[in-house]
C-alpha positions in Angstrom: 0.6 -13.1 -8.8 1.0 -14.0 -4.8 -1.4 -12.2 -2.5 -0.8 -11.8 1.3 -3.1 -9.5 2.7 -2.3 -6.2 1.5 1.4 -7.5 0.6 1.4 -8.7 -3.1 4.0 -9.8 -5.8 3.5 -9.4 -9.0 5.7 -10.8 -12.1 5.8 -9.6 -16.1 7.2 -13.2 -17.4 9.2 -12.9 -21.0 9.3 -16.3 -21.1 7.7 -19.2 -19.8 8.8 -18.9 -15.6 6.9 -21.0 -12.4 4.6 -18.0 -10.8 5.8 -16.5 -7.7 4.5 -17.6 -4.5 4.5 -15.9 -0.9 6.5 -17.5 1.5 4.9 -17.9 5.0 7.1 -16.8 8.1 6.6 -19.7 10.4 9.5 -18.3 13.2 7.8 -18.3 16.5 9.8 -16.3 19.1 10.7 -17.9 22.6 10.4 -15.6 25.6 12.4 -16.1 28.2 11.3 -15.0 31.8 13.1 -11.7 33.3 14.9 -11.3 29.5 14.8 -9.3 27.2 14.9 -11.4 24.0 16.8 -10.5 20.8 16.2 -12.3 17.7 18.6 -11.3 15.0 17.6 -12.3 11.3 20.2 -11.3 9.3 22.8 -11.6 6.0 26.2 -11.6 5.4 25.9 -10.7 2.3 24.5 -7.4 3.3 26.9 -4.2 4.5 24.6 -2.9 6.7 22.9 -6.0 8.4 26.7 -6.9 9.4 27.4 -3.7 11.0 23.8 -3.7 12.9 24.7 -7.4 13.9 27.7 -6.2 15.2 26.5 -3.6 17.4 23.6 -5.6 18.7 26.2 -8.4 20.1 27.9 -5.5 21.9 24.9 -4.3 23.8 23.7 -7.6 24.4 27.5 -8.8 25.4 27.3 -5.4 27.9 24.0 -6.1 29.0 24.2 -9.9 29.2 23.1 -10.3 32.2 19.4 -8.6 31.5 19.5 -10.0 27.6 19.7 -13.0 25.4 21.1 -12.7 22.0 19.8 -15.1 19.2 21.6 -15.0 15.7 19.8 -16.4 12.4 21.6 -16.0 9.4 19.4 -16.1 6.8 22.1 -16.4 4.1 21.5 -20.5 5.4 19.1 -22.1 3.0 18.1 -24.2 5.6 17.2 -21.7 7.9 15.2 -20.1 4.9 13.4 -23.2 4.4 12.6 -23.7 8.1 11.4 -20.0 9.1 10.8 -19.1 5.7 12.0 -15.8 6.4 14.6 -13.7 4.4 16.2 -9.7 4.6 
């Protein structure tokens, strides 16, 4: 069993499996003065995190001037392993 904080995962092993461990988000965001700052994790392997990406580059194409855009596609195992993040 993992433990983080309230969050836990727990596992009912039929055969002999490595435990499950927490992974630890390590992304930091980056302000930028007079922006606002949009950091997009997402998956394109999931429907709906492709439409929401979608629309997000539209408002922040339309508002560029007042917003910064950052993509992270977290189908890239080396993103994964550097943030250690996922959706």
């Amino acid at each position: 069993m993992g433990r983080q904080g309230s969050t836990v995962i727990m596992l009912k092993a039929f055969e002999p499996v490595d435990p499950p461990n927490m992974h630890k988000l390590s992304y930091k965001p980056k302000l930028i003065e007079g922006k606002v700052v949009v950091d997009f994790f997402w998956n394109p392997i999931c429907f709906t995190s492709i439409i929401e990406i979608h629309r997000d580059r539209e408002v922040c194409t339309e508002y560029s001037d007042e917003m910064v855009l950052r993509e992270f596609n977290c189908g890239d195992k080396e993103l994964f392993e550097k943030y250690q993040t996922f959706i």
